[in-house]
C-alpha positions in Angstrom: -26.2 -27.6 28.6 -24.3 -26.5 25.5 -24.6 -29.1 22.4 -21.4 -31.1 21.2 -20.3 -30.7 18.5 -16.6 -32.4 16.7 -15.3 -30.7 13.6 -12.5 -33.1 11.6 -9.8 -31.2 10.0 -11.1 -28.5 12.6 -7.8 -26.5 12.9 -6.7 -24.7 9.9 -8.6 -23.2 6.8 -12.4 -24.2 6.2 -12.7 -26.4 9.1 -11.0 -23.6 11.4 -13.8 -21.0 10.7 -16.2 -23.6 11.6 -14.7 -24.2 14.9 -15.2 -21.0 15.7 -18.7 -20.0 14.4 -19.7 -23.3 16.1 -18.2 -21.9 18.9 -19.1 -18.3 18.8 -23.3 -19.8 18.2 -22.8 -21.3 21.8 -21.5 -25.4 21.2 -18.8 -27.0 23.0 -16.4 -27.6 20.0 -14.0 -30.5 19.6 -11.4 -29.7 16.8 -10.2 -33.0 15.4 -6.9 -32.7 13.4 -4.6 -35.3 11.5 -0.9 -34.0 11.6 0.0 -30.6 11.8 1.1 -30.1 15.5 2.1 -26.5 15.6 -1.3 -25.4 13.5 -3.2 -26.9 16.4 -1.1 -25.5 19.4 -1.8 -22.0 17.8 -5.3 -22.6 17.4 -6.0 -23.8 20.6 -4.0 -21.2 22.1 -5.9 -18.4 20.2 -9.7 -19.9 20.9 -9.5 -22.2 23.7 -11.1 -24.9 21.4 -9.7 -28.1 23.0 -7.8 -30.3 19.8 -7.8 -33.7 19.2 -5.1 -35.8 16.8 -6.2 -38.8 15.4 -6.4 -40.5 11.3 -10.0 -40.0 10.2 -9.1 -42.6 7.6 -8.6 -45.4 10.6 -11.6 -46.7 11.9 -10.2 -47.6 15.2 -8.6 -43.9 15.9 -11.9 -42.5 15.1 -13.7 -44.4 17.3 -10.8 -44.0 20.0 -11.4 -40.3 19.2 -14.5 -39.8 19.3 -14.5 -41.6 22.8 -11.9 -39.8 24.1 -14.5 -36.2 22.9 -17.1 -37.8 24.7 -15.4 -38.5 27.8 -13.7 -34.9 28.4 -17.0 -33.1 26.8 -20.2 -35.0 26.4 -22.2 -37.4 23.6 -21.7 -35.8 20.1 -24.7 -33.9 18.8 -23.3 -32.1 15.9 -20.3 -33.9 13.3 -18.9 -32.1 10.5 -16.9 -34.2 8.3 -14.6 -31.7 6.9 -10.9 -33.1 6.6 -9.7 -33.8 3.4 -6.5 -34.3 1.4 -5.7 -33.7 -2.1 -3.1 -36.0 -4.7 -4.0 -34.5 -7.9 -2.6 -35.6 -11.1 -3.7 -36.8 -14.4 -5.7 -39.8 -14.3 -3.4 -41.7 -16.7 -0.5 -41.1 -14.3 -2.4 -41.8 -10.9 -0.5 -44.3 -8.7 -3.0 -46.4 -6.4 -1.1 -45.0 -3.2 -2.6 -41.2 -5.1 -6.2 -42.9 -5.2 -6.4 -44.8 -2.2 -5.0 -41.8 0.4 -7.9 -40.0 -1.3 -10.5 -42.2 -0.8 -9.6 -42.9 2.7 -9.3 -39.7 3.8 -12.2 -38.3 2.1 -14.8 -40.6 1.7 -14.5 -43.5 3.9 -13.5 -41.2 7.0 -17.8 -40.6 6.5 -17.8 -44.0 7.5 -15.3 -44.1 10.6 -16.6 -41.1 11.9 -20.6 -41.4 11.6 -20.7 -45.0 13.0 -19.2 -44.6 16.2 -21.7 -41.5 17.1 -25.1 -42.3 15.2 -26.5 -45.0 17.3 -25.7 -42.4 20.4 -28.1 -39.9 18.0 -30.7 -42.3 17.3 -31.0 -42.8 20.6 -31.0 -39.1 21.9 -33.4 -38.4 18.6 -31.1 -35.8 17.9 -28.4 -35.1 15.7 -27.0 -33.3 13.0 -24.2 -34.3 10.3 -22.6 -32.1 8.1 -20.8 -33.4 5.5 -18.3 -30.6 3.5 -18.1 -31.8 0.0 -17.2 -29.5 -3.4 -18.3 -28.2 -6.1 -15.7 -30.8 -7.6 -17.7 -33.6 -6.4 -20.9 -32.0 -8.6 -19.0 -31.4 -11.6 -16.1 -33.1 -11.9 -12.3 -31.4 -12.0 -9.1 -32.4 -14.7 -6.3 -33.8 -12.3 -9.0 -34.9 -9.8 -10.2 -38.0 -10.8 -9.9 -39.2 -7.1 -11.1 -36.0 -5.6 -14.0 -35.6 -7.8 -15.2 -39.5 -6.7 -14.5 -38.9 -3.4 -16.4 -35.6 -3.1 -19.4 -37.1 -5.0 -19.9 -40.3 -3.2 -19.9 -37.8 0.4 -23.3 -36.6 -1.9 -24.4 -39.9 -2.1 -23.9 -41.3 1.6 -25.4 -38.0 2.7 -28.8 -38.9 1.1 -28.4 -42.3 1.5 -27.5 -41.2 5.4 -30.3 -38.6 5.7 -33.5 -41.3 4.7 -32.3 -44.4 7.3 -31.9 -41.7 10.3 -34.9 -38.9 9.3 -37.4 -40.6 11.6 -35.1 -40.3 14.7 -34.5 -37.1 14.7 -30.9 -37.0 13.0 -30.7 -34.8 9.8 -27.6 -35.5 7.5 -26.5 -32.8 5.0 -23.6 -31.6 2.3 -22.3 -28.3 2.0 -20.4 -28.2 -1.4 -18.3 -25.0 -1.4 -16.6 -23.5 -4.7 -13.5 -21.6 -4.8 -12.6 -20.8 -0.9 -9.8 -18.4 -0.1 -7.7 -21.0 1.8 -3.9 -21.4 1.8 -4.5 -24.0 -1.0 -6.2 -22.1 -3.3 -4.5 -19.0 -2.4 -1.1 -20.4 -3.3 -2.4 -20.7 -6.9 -0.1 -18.4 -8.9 -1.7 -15.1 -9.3 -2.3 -15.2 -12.9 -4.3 -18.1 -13.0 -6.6 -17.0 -10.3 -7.2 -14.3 -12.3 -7.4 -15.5 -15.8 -9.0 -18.5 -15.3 -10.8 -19.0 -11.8 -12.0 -15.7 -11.2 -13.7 -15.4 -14.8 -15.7 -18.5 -13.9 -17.5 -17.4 -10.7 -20.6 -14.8 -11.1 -19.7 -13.4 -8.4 -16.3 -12.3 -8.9 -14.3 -13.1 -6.1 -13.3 -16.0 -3.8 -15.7 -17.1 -1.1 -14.3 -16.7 2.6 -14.0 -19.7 5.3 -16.7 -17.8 7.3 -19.0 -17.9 5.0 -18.8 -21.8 4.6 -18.9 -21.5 8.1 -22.5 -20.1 8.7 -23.6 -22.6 6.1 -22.8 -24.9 8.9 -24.1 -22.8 11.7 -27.4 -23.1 10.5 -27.5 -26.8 9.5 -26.4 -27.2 12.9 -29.2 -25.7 14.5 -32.0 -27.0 16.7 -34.5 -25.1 14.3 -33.1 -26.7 10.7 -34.7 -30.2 11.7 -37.1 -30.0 8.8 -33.8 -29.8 6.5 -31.9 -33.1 5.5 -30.4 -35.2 2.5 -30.3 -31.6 0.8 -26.9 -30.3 -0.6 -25.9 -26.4 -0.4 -23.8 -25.3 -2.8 -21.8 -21.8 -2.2 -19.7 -21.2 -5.0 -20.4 -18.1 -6.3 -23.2 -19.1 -8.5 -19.9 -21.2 -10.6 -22.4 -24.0 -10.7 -26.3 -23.9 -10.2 -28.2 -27.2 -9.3 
């Protein structure tokens, strides 16, 4: 039987590639999304992946989630924790609404969505988390204050994560991606990119959502067990660690 696997913010960008690669490598996938209706319907409509709306900052819609996943499709095996929001602005003119929507979303949602599923794991002795954090959260970004803490603390709980559950067979790692050519990024005026993103990365270029995407495709696998509380980093070679 085909392993589980739920991907949060699973319908658009990053997450969407995932999805698909997940699904393409042979999982049953379960794309978890927060708000955007008509990106989901699309999605669904052009992969079959089945789509599932709840907050992954609420505790109680995750775990409501996450049951209802189980229910139409099996016990989770694979979670990647991949939804996130921005607020970006100048620490000195943050508002706490700005901090806390980050946090929530971003770093606590590690929380809501892990604890429903890892006693199921431990149980099974199998599992694998996958936590998408950023370059951001490795070097810090201007305007991102509550990005940046968010992102790094995902580091943190992933090591943290990856030595209670080692033993029982569940690996927990962090993927922390650079410059990805998502809508986001892409709607950076043209000029900028070039003058002063592109300039940054070795490389030369963006990275693509499919390439984050086989970063998780291999995490995921049956044959990574031996890999855990490590973080990836595919940015280009704009940071080395």
């Amino acid at each position: 039987m085909a392993r589980v696997a739920v991907v949060t913010g699973g319908t658009r960008g990053i997450g969407a590639a995932i999805a698909k690669a997940l699904r393409t490598s042979g999982y049953t996938v379960a794309a978890n999304y927060g708000g955007n209706d008509a990106a989901a319907a699309t999605f669904k409509a052009d992969t079959g992946i089945g789509v599932y709306k709840w907050d992954v900052s609420s505790f109680d819609a995750c775990a409501a989630g996450l049951a209802r996943v189980e229910a139409d499709l099996g016990p989770v095996d694979v979670l990647v924790n991949n939804a996130g929001i921005t607020r970006d602005t100048m620490f000195h003119r943050m508002q706490p609404e700005q901090w806390s929507a980050v946090i929530n979303t971003n770093l606590s949602s590690l929380f809501n969505m892990c604890r429903p599923v890892i006693e199921g794991m431990r149980a099974r002795k199998f599992g694998r988390i996958i936590n998408i954090s950023s370059i951001n959260g490795q070097k810090g970004q201007m305007g991102q204050t509550n990005y940046s803490a968010a992102k790094a603390g995902e580091l943190g709980f992933t090591k943290a994560l990856a030595q209670e559950n080692a033993r029982s067979g569940v690996t927990v790692n962090a993927i922390c991606p650079g410059y990805i050519a998502t809508e986001m990024v892409l709607a950076v005026p043209k000029d900028v990119l070039e003058k002063n993103i592109l300039p940054q990365i070795p490389l030369g270029r963006l990275g693509q959502p499919e390439e984050i995407a086989r970063c998780v495709v291999f995490l995921a696998a049956d044959e990574s067990g031996l890999i855990t509380g490590s973080t990836l980093s595919a940015n280009g070679g704009q940071i080395m660690v």
